[in-house]
C-alpha positions as CSV (number, residue, x, y, z in Angstrom):
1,X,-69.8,27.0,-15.4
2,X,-68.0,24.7,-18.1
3,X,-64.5,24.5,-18.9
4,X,-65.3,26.4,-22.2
5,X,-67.0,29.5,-20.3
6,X,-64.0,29.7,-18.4
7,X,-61.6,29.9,-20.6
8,X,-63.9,32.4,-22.7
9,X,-63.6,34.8,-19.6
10,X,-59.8,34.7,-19.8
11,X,-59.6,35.0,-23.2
12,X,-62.1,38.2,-23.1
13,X,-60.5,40.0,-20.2
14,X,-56.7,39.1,-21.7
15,X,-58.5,41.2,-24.9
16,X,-59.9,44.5,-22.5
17,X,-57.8,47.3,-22.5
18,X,-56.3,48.1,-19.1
19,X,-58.5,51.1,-18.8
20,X,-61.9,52.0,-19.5
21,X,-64.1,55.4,-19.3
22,X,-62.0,56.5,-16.3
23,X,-61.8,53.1,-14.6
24,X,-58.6,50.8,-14.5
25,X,-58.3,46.6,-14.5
26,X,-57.2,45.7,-11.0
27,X,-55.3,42.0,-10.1
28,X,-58.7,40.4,-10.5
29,X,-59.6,41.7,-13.7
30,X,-62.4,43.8,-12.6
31,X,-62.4,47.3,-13.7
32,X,-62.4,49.8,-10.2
33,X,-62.8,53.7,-10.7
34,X,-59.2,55.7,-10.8
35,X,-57.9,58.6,-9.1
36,X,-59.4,60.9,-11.3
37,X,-63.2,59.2,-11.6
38,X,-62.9,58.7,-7.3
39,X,-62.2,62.4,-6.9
40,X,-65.0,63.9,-9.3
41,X,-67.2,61.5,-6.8
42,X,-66.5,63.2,-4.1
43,X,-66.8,66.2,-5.6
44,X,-70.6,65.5,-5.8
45,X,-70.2,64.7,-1.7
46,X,-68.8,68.2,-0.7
47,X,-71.2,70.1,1.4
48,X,-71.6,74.0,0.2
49,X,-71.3,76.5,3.7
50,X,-74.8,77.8,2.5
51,X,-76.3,74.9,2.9
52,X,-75.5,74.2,6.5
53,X,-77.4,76.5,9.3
54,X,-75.5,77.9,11.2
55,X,-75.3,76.8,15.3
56,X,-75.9,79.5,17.8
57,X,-72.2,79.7,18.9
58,X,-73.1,78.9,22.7
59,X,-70.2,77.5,24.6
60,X,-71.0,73.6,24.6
61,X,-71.2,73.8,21.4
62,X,-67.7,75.3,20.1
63,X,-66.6,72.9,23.2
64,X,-67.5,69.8,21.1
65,X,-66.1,71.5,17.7
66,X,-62.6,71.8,19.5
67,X,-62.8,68.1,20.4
68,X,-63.3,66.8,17.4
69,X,-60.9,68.8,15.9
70,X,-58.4,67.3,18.4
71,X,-59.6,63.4,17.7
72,X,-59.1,64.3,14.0
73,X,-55.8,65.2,14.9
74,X,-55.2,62.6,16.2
75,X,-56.7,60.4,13.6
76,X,-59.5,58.7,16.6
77,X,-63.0,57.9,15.3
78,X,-65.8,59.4,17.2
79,X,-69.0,58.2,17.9
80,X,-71.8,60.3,18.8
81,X,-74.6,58.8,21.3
82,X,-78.3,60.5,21.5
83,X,-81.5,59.9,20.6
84,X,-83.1,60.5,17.4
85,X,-83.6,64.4,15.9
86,X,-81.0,65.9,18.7
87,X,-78.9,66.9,15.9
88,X,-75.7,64.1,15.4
89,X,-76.2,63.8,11.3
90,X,-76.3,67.8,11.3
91,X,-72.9,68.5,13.7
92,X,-71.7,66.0,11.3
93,X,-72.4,67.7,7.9
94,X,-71.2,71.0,10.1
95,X,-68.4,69.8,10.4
96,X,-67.6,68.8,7.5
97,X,-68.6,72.0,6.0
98,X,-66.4,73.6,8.0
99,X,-63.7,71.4,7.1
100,X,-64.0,71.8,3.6
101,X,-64.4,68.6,3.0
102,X,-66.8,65.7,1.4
103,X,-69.4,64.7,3.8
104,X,-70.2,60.5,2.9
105,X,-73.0,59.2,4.9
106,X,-73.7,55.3,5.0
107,X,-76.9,54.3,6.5
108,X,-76.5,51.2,8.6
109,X,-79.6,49.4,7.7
110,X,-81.0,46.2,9.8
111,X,-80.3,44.1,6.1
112,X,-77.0,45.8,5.4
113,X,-74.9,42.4,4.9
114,X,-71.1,42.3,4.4
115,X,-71.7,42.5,0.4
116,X,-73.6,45.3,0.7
117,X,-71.3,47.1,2.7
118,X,-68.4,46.9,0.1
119,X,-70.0,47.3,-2.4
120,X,-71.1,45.3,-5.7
121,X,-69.9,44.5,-8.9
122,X,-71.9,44.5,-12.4
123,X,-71.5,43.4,-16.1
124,X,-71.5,46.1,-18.8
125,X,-70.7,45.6,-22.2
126,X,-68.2,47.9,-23.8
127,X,-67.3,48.3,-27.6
128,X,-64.3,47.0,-28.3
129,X,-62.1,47.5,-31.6
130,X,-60.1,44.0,-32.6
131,X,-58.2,43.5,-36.1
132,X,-60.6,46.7,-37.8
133,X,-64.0,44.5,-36.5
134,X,-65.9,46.3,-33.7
135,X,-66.9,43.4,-30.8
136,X,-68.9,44.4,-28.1
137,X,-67.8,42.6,-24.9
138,X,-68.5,42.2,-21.1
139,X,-66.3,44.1,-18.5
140,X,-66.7,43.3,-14.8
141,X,-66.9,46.8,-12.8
142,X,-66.8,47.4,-9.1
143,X,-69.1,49.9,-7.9
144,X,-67.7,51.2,-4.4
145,X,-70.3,51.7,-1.4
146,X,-70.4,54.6,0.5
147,X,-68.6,52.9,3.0
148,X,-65.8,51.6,0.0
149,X,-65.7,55.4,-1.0
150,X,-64.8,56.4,2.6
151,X,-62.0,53.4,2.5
152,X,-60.9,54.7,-0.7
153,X,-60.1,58.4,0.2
154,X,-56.2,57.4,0.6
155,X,-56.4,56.6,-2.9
156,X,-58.3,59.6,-4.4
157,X,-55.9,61.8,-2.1
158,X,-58.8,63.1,-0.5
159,X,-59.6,63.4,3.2
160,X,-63.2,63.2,3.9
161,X,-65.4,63.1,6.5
162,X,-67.0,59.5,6.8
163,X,-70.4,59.4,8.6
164,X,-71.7,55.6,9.6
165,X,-75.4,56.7,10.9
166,X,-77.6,54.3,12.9
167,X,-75.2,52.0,13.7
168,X,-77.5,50.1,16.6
169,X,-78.4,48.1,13.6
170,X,-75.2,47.3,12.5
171,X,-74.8,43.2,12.2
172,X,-72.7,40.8,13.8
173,X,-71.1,39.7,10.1
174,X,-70.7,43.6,9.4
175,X,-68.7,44.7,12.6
176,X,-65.1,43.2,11.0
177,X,-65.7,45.9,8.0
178,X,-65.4,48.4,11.3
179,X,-63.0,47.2,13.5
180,X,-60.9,47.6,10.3
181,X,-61.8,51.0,9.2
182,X,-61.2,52.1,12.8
183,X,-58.1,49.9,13.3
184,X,-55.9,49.8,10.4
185,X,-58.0,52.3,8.5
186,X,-58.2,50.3,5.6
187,X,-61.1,48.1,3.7
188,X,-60.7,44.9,2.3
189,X,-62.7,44.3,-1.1
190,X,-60.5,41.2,-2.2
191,X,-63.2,39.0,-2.9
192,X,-64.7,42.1,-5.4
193,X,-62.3,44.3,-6.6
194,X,-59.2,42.8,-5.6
195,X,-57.5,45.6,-3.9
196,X,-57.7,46.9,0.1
197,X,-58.3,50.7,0.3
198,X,-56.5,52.8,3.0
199,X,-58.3,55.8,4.4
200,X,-56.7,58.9,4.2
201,X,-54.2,60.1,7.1
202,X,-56.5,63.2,7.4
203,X,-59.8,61.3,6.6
204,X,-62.1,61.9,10.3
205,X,-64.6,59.0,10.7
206,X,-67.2,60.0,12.6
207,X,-70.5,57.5,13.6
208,X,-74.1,57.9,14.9
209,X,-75.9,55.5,17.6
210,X,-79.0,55.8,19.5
211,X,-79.3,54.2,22.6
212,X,-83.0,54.2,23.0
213,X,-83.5,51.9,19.9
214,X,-85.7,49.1,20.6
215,X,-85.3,47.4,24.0
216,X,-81.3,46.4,23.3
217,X,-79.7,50.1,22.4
218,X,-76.1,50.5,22.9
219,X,-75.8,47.1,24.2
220,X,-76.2,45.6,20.4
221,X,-73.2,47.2,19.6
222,X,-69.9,45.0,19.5
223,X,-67.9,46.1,23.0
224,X,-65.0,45.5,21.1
225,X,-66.1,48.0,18.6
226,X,-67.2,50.8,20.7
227,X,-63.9,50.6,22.9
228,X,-62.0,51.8,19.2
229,X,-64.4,54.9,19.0
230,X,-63.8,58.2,21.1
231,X,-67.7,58.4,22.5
232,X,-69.2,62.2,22.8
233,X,-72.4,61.6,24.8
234,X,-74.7,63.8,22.5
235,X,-77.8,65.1,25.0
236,X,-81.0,66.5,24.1
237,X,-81.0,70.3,24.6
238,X,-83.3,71.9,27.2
239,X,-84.0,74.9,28.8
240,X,-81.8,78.0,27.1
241,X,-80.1,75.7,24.8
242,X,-83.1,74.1,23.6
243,X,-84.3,77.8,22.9
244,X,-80.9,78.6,21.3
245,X,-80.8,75.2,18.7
246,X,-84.9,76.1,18.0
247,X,-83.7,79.6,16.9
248,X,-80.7,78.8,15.0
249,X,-82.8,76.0,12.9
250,X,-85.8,78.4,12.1
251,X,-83.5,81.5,11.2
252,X,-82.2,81.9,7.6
253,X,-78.5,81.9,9.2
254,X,-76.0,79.6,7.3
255,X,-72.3,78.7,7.5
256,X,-70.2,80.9,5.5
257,X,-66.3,79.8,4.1
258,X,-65.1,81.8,7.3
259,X,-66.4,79.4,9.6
260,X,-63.6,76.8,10.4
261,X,-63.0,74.5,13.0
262,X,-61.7,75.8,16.3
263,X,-57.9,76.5,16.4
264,X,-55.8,74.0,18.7
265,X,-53.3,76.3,20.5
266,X,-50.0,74.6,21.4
267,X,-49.6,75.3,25.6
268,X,-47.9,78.4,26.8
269,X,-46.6,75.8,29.5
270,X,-43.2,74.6,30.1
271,X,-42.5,71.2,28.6
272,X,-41.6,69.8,32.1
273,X,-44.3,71.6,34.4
274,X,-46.4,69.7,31.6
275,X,-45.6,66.3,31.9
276,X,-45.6,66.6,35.5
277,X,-49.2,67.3,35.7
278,X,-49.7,64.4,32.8
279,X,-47.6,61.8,34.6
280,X,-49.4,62.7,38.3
281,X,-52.9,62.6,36.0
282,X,-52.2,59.3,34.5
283,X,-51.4,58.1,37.9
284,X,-54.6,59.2,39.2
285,X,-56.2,57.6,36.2
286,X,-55.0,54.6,36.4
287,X,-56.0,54.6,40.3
288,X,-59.4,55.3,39.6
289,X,-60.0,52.4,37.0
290,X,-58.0,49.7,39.3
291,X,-60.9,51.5,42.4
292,X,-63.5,51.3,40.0
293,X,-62.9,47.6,39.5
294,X,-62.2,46.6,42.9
295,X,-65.6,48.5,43.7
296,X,-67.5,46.0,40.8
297,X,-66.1,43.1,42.6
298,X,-66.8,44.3,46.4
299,X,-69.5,42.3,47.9
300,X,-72.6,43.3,50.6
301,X,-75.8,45.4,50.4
302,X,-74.0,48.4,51.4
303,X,-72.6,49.0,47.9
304,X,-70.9,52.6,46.9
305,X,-67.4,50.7,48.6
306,X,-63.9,51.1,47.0
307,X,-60.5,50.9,48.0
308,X,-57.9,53.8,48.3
309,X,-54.4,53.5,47.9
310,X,-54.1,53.4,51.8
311,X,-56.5,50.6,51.3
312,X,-59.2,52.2,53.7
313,X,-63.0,52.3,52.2
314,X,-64.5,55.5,50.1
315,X,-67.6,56.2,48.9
316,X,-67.8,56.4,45.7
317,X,-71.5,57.2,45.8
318,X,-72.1,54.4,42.8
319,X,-74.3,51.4,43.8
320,X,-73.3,47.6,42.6
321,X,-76.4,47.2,40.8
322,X,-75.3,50.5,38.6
323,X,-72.1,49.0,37.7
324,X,-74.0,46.2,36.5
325,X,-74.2,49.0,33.7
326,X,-71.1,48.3,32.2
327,X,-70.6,46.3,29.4
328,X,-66.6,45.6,30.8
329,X,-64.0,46.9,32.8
330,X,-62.0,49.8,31.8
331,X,-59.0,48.7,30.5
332,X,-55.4,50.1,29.6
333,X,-56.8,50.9,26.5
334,X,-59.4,53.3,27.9
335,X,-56.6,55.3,30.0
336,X,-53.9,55.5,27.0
337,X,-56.7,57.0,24.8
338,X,-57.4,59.0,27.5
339,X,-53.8,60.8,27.8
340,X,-53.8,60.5,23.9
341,X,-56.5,63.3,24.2
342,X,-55.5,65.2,27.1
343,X,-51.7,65.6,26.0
344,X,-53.2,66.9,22.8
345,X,-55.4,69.9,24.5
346,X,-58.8,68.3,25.8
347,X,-60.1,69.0,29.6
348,X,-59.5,66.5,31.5
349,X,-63.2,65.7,32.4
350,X,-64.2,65.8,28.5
351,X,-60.9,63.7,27.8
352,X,-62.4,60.7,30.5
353,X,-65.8,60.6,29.3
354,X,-65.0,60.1,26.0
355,X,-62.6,57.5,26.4
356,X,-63.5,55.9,29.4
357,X,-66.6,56.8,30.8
358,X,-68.8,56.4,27.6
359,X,-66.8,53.7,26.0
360,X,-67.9,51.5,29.0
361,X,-71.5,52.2,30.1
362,X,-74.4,50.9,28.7
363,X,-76.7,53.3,30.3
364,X,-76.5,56.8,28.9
365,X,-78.9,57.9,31.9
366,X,-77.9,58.5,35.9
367,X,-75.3,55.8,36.1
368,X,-73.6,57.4,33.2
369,X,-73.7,61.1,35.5
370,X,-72.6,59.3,38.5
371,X,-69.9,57.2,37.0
372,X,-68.7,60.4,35.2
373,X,-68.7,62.5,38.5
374,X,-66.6,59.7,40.3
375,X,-64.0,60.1,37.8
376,X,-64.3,63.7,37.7
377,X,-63.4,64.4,41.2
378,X,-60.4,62.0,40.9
379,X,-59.0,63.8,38.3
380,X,-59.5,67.5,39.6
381,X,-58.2,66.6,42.6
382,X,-54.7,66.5,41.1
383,X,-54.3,68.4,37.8
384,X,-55.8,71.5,36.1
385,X,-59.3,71.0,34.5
386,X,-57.3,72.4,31.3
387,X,-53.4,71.7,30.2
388,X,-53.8,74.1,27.1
């Protein structure tokens, strides 16, 4: 581009009004949708009661609804794990119709670069009045992704529920776009729009993965990454449940506005009986990671051998080779999350395999079970299976 084209550009965006058909000129002199054009968007994104069937109301079911309402609480992004057509996109749209709120889906293509994911901006030309002459120029506009649109929810005003679906294919240059939507909850688009979107306090990001994919599955996905997600193992139904989720898809049975998310009941308990049993859990937690480690490490075809705290052997019942399985050790980050959810109202069992037993495995299959049953019987051995 020649001098002379430059300094056309900056003569034509000096003459563009600051606003245009419901979009406003941002630092960079593109043109980016405002408040009121970002929340007529989402209008189109809100998902109607009637068009959601309605769940059979079994109890692992309402369990999960009342643990995502307490990561949304709590402002922790969730990833759900299971193979394909066991239901993750339609809990997802549930509960966003239960939420009241706009349900944005991006799908995480294989080709999905770090442009793409933004977003994009085009040229339009515009008529513009100048000194009684009418002049048709060129305005530079940003059009959001669905993944900008989720970003820009703190903007609009508008929590929303933000679904990232597939995201095995997710690629290496796209996983910083996550680990700042799940981190500082905001979206740089500098290099397009000039501004960073911030996610709404109440916005609840919510992502899809299928461990089956191909012959890498969950272990394409950045470890990093998944440690920032609160991980719900999603399992296909059988038996009674199976019959259950077949009946409730083929009946004519749909949400209706009454249907909300489960109510999180602040604990009868006494403040300090409380955290007594959350300082003697987060002992025990903190225990059973340092064992589980220790057991990684131990050497000898035996394997199942840990360390107590009166340093004699247990056994665990997990073989080396299965703790091969992990993708890395538990860390502190794992056990805070952990107490983040149990403190707010989560059983203790559900509170450890989402943020510690599923963040680490890469096998959703046996060594996930036994992994999760070692941890299990840690933890009931010293506090309530429920604190609320």
């Amino acid at each position: 581009m020649g001098e002379n084209d430059m300094e056309s550009q900056r003569v034509v965006r000096n003459i563009l009004p600051n606003e245009i058909d419901g979009y406003k000129k941002s630092v960079s002199g593109c043109y980016v949708p405002k408040k009121e054009t970002l929340i007529r968007m989402f209008e189109s994104f809100k998902v109607k009661p009637e068009e959601v069937k309605k769940y059979v109301p079994d109890k692992d079911h309402l369990g999960i609804l009342r643990d995502i309402e307490i990561c949304r609480k709590l402002g922790k992004p969730i990833l759900l794990v299971g193979p394909t057509g066991v239901g993750k996109t339609l809990l997802a749209r549930n509960v966003a119709a239960r939420l009241g709120m706009p349900f944005i889906r991006q799908a995480i293509t294989a080709d999905l670069t770090d442009h793409k994911a933004r977003g994009g901006v085009s040229m339009r030309r515009v008529p513009i009045e100048l000194d009684g002459q009418v002049m048709e120029l060129t305005m530079n506009q940003f059009s959001p992704s669905n993944l900008s649109l989720i970003a820009m929810s703190g903007l609009a005003e508008t929590p929303v529920v933000g679904f990232e679906d597939e995201m095995h294919n997710v690629r290496e240059g796209v996983t910083p776009l996550f680990h700042a939507m799940t981190n500082e909850r905001e979206l740089p688009c500098i290099e397009l729009s000039g501004e960073i979107y911030e996610i709404h306090r109440d916005t609840l990001q919510m992502a899809a993965l299928n461990p089956e994919y191909g012959d890498e599955g969950i272990d394409r996905l950045d470890a990093a990454l998944r440690r920032r997600y609160m991980t719900i193992d999603f399992k296909m139904p059988t038996g009674e449940r199976l019959k259950k989720v077949v009946t409730s898809n083929l009946s004519n049975q749909f949400l209706t506005s009454s249907d909300k998310m489960p109510e999180i009941e602040p604990s009868e308990r006494k403040s300090a009986e409380r955290e007594k049993i959350l300082d003697r859990t987060l002992n025990q937690l903190t225990k059973a990671v340092t064992e589980l480690i220790i057991h990684r490490a131990a050497e000898g075809e035996g394997g199942g051998r840990a360390i107590d705290e009166n340093g004699d052997d247990v056994n665990t019942g997990l073989q080396t080779e299965e703790l091969n399985a992990f993708i890395e050790n538990p860390s502190p980050a794992h056990v805070v999350n952990a107490m983040e959810l149990f403190k707010a109202g989560m059983r203790a069992d559900s509170a450890i395999d989402y943020a510690i037993v599923n963040t680490t495995v890469n096998n959703f299959g046996p060594v996930r079970n036994a992994i999760a049953t070692y941890f299990g019987n840690k933890i009931t051995a010293y506090s309530d299976q429920t604190i609320l």
